[in-house]
C-alpha positions as CSV (number, residue, x, y, z in Angstrom):
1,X,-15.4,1.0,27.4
2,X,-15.8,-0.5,23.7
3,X,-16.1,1.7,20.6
4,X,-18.4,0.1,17.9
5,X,-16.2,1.2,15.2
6,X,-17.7,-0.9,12.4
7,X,-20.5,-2.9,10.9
8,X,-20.6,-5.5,8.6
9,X,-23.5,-7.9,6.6
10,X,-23.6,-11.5,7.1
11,X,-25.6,-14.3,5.4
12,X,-27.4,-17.0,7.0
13,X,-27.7,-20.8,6.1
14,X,-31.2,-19.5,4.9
15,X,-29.6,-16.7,2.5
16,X,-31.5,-13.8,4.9
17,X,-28.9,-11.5,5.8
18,X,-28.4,-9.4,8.9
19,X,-26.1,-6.9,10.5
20,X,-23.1,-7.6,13.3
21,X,-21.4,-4.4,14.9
22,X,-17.7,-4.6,15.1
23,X,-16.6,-4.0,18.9
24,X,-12.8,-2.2,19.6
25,X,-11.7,-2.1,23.2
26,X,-9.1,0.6,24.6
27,X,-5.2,0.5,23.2
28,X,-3.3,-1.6,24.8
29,X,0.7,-2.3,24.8
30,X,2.0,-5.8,23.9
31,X,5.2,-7.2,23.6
32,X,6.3,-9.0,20.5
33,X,7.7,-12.9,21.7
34,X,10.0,-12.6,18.3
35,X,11.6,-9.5,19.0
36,X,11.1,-8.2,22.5
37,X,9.9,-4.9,21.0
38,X,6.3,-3.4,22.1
39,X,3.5,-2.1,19.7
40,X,-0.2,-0.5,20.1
41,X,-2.8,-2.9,19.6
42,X,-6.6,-3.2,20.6
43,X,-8.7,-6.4,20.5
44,X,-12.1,-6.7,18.5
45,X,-14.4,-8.6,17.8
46,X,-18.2,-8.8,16.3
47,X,-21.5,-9.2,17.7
48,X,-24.8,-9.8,15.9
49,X,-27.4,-7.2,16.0
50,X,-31.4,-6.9,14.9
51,X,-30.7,-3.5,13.7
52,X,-31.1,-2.7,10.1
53,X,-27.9,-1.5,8.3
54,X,-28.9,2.6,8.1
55,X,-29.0,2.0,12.2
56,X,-25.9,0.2,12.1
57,X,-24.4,2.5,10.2
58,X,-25.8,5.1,12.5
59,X,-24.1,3.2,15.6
60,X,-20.5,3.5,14.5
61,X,-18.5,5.7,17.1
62,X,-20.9,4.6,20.2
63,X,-19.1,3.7,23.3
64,X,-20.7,0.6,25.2
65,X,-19.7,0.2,28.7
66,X,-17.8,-3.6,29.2
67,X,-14.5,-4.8,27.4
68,X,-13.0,-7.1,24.6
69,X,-11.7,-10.3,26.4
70,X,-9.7,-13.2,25.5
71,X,-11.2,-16.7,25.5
72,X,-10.2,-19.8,25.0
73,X,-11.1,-21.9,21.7
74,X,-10.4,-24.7,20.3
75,X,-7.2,-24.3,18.0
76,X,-7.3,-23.2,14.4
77,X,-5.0,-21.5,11.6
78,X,-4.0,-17.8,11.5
79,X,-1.6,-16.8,8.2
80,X,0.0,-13.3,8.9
81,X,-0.9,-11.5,6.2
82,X,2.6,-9.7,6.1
83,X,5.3,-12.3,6.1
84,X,2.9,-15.7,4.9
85,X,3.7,-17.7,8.2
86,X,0.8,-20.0,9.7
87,X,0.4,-20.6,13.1
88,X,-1.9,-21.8,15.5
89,X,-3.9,-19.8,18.0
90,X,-6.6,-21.2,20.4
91,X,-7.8,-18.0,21.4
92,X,-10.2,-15.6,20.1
93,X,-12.2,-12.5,21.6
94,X,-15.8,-11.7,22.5
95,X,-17.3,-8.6,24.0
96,X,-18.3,-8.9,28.0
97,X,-20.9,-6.3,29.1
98,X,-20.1,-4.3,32.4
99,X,-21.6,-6.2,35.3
100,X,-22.7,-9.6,33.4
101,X,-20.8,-12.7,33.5
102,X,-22.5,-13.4,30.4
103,X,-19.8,-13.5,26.7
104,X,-21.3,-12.0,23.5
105,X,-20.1,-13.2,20.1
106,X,-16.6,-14.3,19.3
107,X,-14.1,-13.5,16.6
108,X,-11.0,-15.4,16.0
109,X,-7.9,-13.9,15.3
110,X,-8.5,-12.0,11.8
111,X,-5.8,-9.7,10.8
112,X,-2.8,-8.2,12.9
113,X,-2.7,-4.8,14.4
114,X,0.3,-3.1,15.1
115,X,0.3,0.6,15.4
């Protein structure tokens, strides 16, 4: 299950805005490659909507039945907000809806989030 836990407004090329819903799957434990030490994470990402934002808004705390999923893409920059350091990821995360094949969205690697 995936919580929409957010919304946001986007622009278009065209200047027309519209609304994406933010996506957070279940907590999940990872281990730190730096220090060995494990912290409370989830993976998120967005997905574009044709709601207006009062429905959007309206959405937040809905559970959705699939998961946030890791995918492959092409490399890019990440700067960790906390210490300044840049490294490079090639993966970012899209929502994958319970019995479809089929990836929606995908949001890179934004912020860290260590609980």
């Amino acid at each position: 299950m995936v919580t929409v836990t957010n919304y946001t407004s986007r622009q278009r090329k065209d200047g027309t805005t519209f609304q994406v819903l933010e996506l957070t799957g279940g907590v999940e434990l990872v281990q730190s490659q730096e220090t060995g030490k494990f912290y409370a994470t989830a993976r998120r990402t967005t997905i574009p909507c044709t709601f207006d934002e009062n429905i959007a808004k309206g959405l937040v705390g809905t559970q959705m039945k699939g998961d946030v999923v890791r995918v492959q893409v092409d490399a890019y920059d990440f700067t960790n907000p906390k210490t300044g350091e840049v490294i490079k990821l090639q993966h970012s995360y899209a929502y994958s809806p319970e019995g479809s094949t089929e990836l929606i969205g995908s949001s890179r690697v934004e912020s860290l989030q260590m609980a």
